[in-house]
N, C-alpha and C positions, 0 to 999 in steps of 0.2 A: 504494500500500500504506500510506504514512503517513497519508494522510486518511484512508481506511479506516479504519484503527486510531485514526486520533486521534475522527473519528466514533461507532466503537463502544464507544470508553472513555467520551466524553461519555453516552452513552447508559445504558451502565452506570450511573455516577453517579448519573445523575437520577434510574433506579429503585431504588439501592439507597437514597438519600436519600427516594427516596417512601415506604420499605418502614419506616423508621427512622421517618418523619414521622409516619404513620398509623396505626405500631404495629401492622399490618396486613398482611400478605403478599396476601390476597384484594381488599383497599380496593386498594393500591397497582397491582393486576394490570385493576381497572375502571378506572381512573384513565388506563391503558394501553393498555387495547384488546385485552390478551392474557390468555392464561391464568394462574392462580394454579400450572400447575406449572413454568409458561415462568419467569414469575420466581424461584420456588422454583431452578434450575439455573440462572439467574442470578448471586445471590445466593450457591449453590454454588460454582458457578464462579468465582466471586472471593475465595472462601477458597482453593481451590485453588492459585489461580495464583500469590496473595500467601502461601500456605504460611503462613495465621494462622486461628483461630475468631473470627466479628465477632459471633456472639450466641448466647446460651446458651437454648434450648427451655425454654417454662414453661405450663402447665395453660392460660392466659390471657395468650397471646400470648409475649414473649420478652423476654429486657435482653442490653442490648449489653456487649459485654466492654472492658476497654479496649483493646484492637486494634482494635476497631468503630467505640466512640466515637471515636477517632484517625482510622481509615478515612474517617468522615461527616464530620469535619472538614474533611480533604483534597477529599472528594468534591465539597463545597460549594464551596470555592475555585475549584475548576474549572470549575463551571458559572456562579459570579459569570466568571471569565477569560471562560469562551467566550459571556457576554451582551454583555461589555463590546468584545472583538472584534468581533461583530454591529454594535454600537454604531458602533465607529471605520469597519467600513468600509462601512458606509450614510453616514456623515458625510463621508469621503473623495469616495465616488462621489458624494455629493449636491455636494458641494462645487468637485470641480473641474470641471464646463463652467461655473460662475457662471450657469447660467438660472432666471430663476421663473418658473414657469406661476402666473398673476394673472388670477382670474374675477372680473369686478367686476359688480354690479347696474348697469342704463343710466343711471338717475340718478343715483348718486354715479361711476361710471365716465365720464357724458361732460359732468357740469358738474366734481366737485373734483379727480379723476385728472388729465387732460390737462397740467396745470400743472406738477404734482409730479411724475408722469412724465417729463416734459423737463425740468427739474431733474436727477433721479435720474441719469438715463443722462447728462447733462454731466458728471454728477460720479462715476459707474460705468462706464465706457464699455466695462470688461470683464465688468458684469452684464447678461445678455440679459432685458430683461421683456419674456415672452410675454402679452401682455395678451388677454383675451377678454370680451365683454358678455355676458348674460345677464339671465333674471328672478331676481328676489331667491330664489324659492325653490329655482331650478336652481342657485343659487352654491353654496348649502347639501348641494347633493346633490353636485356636482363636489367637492369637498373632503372632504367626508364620505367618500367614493368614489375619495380618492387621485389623482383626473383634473386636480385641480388643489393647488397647495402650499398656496398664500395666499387667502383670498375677499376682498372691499373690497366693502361696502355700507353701505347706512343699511337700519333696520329690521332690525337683529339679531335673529335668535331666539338662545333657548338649548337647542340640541339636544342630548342622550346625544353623545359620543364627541367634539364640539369645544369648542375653547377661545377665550373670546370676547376682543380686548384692544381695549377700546374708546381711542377716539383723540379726540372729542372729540362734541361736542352741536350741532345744528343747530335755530336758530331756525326756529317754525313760524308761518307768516304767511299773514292771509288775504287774499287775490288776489283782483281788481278789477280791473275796466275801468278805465281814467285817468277816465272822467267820474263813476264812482259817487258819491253823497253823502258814503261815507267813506273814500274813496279822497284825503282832504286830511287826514284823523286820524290823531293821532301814536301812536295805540294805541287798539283794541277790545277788548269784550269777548265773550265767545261770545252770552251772550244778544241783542245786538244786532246779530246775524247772523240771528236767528229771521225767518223768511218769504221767505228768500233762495231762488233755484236755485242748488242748488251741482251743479256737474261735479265727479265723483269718482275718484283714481286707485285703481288696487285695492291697492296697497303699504299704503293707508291702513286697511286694517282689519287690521294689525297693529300700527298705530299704537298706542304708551304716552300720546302726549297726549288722545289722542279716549279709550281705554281708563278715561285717570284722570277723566274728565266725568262728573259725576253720569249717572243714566240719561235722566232728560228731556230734558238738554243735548245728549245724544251724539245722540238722535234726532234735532236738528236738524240736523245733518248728512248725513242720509241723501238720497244723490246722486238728483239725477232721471236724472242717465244715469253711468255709471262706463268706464272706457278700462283697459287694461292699460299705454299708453304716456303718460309726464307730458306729453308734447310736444302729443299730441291737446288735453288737460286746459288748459293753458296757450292752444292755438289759440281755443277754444270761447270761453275768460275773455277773448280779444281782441273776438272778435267780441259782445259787448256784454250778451248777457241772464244772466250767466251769472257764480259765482264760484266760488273753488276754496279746500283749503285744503293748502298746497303751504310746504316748506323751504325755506328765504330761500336757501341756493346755488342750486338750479333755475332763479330767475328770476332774477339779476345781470344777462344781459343784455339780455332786456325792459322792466325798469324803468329800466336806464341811457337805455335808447330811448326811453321812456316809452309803449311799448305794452302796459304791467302798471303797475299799481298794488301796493306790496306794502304792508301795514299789521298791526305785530306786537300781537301779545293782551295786554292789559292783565298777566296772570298770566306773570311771568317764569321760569315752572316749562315753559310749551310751548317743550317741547324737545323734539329724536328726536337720536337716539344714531346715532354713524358711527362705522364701527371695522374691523379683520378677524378672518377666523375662521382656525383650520388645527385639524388633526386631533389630539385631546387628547397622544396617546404618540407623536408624530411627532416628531425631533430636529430642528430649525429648522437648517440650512445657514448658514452665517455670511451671505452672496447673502440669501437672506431676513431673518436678523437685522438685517442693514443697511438693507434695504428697510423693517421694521416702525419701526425706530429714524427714519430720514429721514422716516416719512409724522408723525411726533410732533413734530418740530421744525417751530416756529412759521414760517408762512409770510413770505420777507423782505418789507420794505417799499420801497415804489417809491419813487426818488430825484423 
């Protein structure tokens, strides 16, 4: 009975407040999905009970009395209380198992993730990351979609309804066989990639650096073959005819091997942007606050 009642007084509220808002007894009734005479007995209803007049009838709509404007005051308050309730116990329930569900794109998910994950949970041992792989544009939809809390990728978009908090920039380098001619160059520039085969991954046509290319330029880049996975992209550039143009994290362990050549662009502006996403009016859980703050702090240095 008390929920009840304390549901049908919020309810009240909200439409006597709509009714005040709109100056409108009929706006307020569309706005509702009911009839202008449901609210009208409403509205009734609530001078009744409170044994006051909240507005005085006028040719052109109505003015509130001061019992009214007194009433709308209170009314307000309480539907700020019963957001701000909402608020707390979505933050409670988010907060006590400590889990994030974490969608990450494969590329930045299984070269910069793995690290900072084993970290993270050294040092959280009662926050559960639920980690999952995906394609860049499924991170996007998982999140958007509430399926997941947190995204982690490279090649952010900016979509309606998320919020993007970028974490840092990743050098963009072009990949080579160990034997290529410029595969010994401390820096290229894009024109002197002109005539190459490039293998191409598909992440890259949302690329901001090939984006910022003049249009000539970016034409050179157009893949003779494309892969949905960087690992294929990477294979190809091993086996000799063939180059890429691929984030300096991806290849760390080829070139340490020396089965990649990586070589960075003359223009210290090719960069691609790494970051996460989560849902614009989502309250972050302290469990992910944590998580966002830790992927920000610089990675330590090896003794």
């Amino acid at each position: 009975r008390l929920v009840s009642d304390w549901s049908s007084d919020v309810c009240s509220s909200d439409l006597f407040c709509d009714v005040v808002e709109t100056r409108s007894f009929t706006a307020a009734a569309k706005r509702h999905g009911v009839t202008q005479s449901a609210v009208t007995q409403v509205f009734r209803g609530l001078e009744r009970r409170f044994k006051a007049r909240f507005a005085v009838r006028k040719p052109k709509g109505f003015r509130l009395t001061p019992e009214g404007g007194l009433f709308y005051a209170i009314c307000r308050k309480v539907l700020r209380l019963e957001a701000e309730l909402f608020r707390r116990l979505q933050q409670t329930r988010d907060a006590a198992p400590g889990i994030i569900r974490l969608a990450a794109c494969y590329t930045a998910g299984l070269h910069q993730l793995p690290p900072v994950l084993d970290r993270f949970r050294r040092d959280y041992p009662a926050i559960d990351v639920r980690d999952s792989y995906h394609q860049i544009g499924e991170v996007h939809e998982l999140v958007l979609d509430h399926r997941a809390d947190l995204g982690f990728l490279c090649y952010l978009r900016s979509r309606g309804g998320l919020t993007v908090d970028l974490l840092g920039r990743d050098r963009m380098m072009a990949i080579l066989p160990p034997q290529h001619p410029l595969a010994g160059r401390r820096s290229v520039t894009a024109r002197e990639l002109e005539g190459e085969m490039f293998a191409g991954w598909d992440a890259l046509h949302a690329s901001p650096f090939l984006r910022g290319l003049p249009g000539r330029q970016r034409r050179l880049f157009k893949p003779r073959h494309k892969f949905d996975e960087v690992e294929t992209v990477k294979g190809l550039v091993e086996g000799g005819d063939y180059i890429a143009i691929l984030p300096e994290s991806v290849v760390h362990a080829e070139v340490a091997s020396q089965r990649l050549a990586a070589v960075p662009f003359t223009d210290a502006s090719c960069t691609e942007p790494l970051g996460v996403i989560y849902p614009k009016n989502k309250i972050l859980t302290p469990a992910v606050k944590n998580f966002i703050q830790f992927l920000k702090q610089p990675e330590p240095v090896a003794n």
